[in-house]
N, C-alpha and C positions, 0 to 999 in steps of 0.2 A: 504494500500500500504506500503512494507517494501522495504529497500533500500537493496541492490545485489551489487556484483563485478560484472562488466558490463566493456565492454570496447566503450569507448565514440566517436563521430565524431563530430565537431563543426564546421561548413562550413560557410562564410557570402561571402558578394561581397566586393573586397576591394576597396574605394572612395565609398561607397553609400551613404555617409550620402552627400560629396559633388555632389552626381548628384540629390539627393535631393533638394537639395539649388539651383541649377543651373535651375532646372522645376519653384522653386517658383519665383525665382530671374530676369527668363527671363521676359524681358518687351514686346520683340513682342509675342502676344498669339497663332498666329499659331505656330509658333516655339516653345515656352511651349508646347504646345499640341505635337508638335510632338515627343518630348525631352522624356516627359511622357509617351506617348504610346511605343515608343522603350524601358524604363524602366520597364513597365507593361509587355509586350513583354518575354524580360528577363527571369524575376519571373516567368510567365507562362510557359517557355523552363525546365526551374530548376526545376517547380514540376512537370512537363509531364514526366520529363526523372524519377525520382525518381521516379515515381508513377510505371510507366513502369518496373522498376528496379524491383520493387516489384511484380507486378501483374505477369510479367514471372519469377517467383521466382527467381532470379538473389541472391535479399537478402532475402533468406532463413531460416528458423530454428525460433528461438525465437526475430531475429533483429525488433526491433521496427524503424518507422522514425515518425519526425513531424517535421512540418516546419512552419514557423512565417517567414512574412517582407521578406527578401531577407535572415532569414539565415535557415541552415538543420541540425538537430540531427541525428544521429543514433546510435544505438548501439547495441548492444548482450551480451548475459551474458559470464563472463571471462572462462566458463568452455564451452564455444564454441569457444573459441581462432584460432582455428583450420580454422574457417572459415572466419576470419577476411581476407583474400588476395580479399575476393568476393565483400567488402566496400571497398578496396583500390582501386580494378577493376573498381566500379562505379565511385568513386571523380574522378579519372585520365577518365573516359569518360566524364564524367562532366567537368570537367578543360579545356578536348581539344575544346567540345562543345562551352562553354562561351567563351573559347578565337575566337574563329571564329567568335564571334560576338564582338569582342575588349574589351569582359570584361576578369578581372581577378579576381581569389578567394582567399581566404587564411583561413585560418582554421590549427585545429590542432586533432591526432588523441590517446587521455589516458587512462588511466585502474584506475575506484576506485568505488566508491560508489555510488550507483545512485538507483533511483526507474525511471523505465520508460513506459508507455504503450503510443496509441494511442492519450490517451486525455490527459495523467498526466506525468511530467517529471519533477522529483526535483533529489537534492541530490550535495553531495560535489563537485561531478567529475564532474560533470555539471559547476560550477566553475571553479575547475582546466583545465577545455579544455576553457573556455574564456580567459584565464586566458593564456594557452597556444595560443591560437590564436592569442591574442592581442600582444604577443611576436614576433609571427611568422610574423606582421609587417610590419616587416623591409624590409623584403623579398615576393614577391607574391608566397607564399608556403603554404602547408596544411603539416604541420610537425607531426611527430609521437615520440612518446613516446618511448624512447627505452625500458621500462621495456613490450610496446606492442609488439613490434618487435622482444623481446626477448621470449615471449611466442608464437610468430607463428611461430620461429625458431623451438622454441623446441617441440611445438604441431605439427608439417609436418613431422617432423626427420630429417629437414635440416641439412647438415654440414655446418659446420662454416669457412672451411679452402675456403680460397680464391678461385676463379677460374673463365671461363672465359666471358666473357661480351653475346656473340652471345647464351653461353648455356644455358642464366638462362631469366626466364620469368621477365619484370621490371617495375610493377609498383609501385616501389618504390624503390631509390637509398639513399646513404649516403652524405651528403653534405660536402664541405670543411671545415665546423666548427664540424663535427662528429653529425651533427643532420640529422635522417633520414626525408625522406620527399616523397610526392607523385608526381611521375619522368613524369611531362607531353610532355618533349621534350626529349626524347629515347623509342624505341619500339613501334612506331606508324603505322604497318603496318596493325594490324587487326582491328586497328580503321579508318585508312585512308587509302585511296589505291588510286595511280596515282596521279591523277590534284588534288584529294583531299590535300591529302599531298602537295603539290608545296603549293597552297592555302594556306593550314594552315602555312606552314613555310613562305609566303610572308607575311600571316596577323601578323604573328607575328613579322618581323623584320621592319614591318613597326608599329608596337605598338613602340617597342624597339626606333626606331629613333623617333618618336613621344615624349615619356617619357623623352630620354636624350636633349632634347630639353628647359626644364623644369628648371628655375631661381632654384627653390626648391634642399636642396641638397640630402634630405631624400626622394624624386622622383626620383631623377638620380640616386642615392643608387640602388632600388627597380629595374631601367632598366639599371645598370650596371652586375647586377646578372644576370639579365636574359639573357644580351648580350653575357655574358660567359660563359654561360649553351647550348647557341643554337650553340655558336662556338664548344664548348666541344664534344655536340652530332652529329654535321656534320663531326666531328674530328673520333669519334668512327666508323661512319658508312664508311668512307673512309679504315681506318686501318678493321672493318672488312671483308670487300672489298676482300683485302687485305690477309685476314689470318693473321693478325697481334693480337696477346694474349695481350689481356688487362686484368688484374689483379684489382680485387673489394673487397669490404667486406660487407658484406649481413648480 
């Protein structure tokens, strides 16, 4: 096995290790049990849908996945860049999935060195996207690499010049701090449609007041973001409404 330019995905749940503690920790055992099975649960949603991803070739070409515990690699080689929107495609189905069930993910998306297949997954990048994960934090985001974003620019023939919100497909936008990320609350109609959607935006603003509820300040951090992401994107969908030009950078 030799190590390749690969562009990397490193996906985990974020709080796992604390709902781990919280199955051992419980003292009533029906409750542990039940605590447990909703956590088993989970894992088993996250590798059906990946699995799924794959078997209708969703992820395509040379992309490898492998998954461990609650987290998911994948990747492809950098000189398939071109197809990298088709892994953004899945996290952000993946994202909205786990949020329906009150979890959230966080992960980060890099380009460097790696050796990867089915059984065997080493190499620098494999770091550097922990690495980038564990950054990513602060916030319930799966962030991207701009030097990635910069090669699916330029492997599609994207332009670069601004333009407008309603025209461009988005599963992935640019964040207030100029780091890109995978957009699970904008552009959710061919993943939810109707009561879905209601649904999915109730479960989420009820996550939201839940989180800022939280003594913790690096918890309310994490649901003050998100409370102004959900605001931002109810924001857009009204002004598109509207015909109102909202200006981006892709």
């Amino acid at each position: 096995m030799q190590y390749e330019n690969r562009i990397i995905a490193y996906i985990d749940i974020l709080g796992f290790s604390e709902m781990i503690k919280k199955t051992v920790n419980e003292v009533q055992p029906k409750v542990a049990q039940e605590k447990l099975d909703a956590l088993v649960s989970v894992i088993s949603t996250i590798k059906k849908q990946m699995n799924t991803a794959v078997a209708k070739r969703v992820l395509m070409g040379s992309c490898c996945l492998t998954m461990f515990s609650d987290t998911v690699v994948l990747s492809l080689p950098k000189a398939e860049s071109a197809k990298v929107l088709a892994i953004f495609d899945v996290l952000k189905k993946l994202q909205v999935t786990m949020l329906t069930k009150g979890i959230l993910l966080r992960g980060s998306v890099v380009q460097g060195k790696r050796g990867h297949t089915k059984e065997w997954s080493r190499g620098p990048a494999l770091v550097n996207a922990y690495a980038g994960e564990s950054k990513s934090a602060v916030y319930p985001r799966i962030v991207i690499d701009p030097r990635v974003t910069f090669l699916y620019l330029r492997e599609n023939g994207v332009p670069l010049e601004k333009r407008r919100v309603k025209d461009e497909p988005k599963s992935f936008s640019e964040d207030f701090d100029g780091t890109f990320y995978i957009d699970y609350f904008n552009e959710l109609e061919e993943l939810l449609k109707g009561e879905k959607k209601e649904h999915y935006r109730n479960k989420m603003e009820a996550l939201i007041k839940k989180g800022l509820e939280s003594k913790d300040t690096g918890i309310r951090m994490k649901y003050l973001w998100m409370r102004k992401k959900l605001k931002e994107a109810l924001q857009i969908e009204e002004d598109v409404k509207n015909d109102t030009l909202y200006e981006i950078s892709r």
